[in-house]
N, C-alpha and C positions, 0 to 999 in steps of 0.2 A: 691769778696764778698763785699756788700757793705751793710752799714746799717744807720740809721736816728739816731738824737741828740736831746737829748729833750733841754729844756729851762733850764733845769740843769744840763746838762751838760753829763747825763746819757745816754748810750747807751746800744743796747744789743750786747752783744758776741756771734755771731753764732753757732748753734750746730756743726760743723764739727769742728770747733775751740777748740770749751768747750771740746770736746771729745776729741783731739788731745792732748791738755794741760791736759789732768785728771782734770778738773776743776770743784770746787763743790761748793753748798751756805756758803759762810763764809771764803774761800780760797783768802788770800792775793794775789794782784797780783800789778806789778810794770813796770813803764814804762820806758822803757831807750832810750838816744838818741845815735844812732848809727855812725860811724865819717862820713859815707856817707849821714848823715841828716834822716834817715829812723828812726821811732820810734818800739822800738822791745818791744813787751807785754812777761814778765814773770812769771811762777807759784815764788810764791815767798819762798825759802827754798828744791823747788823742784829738785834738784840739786846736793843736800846734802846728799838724801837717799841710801845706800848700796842697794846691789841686798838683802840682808840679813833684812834691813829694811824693804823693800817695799815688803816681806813673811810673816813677822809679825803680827801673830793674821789671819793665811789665813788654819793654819792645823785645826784647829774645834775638836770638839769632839771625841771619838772614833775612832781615826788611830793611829794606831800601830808601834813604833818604825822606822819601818823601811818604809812605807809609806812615814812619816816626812821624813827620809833622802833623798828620793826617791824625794818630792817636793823640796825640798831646792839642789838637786843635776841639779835640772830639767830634769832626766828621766820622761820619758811618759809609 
């Protein structure tokens, strides 16, 4: 995948990427250098979230006790 560099230095992040990464407008991202010289792009903090984090604010309105445990347990 390859993509063009503007005169400032801006590029874009390809869709298979953004969407791979959970990547959104305003999402920190950071660049590292890897010991075999490759540069590796990270969501920055993304890392950090519990499976319990990233359900957070995902039950909505009107489900019932045991729904919520049902999501958070990950039955289907």
């Amino acid at each position: 995948m390859a993509t063009k560099m503007t005169r400032k230095g801006q590029v874009t992040i390809p869709e298979p990427v953004r969407d791979l990464l959970d990547l959104r407008p305003g999402d920190l991202l950071e660049f590292e250098r890897a010991s075999d010289g490759r540069i590796v792009l990270k969501k920055v903090g993304s890392e950090s979230k519990s499976r319990f984090a990233r359900l957070r604010g995902h039950a909505g309105e009107g489900m019932t006790t045991e729904e919520i445990m049902a999501l958070t347990r990950g039955d289907d």
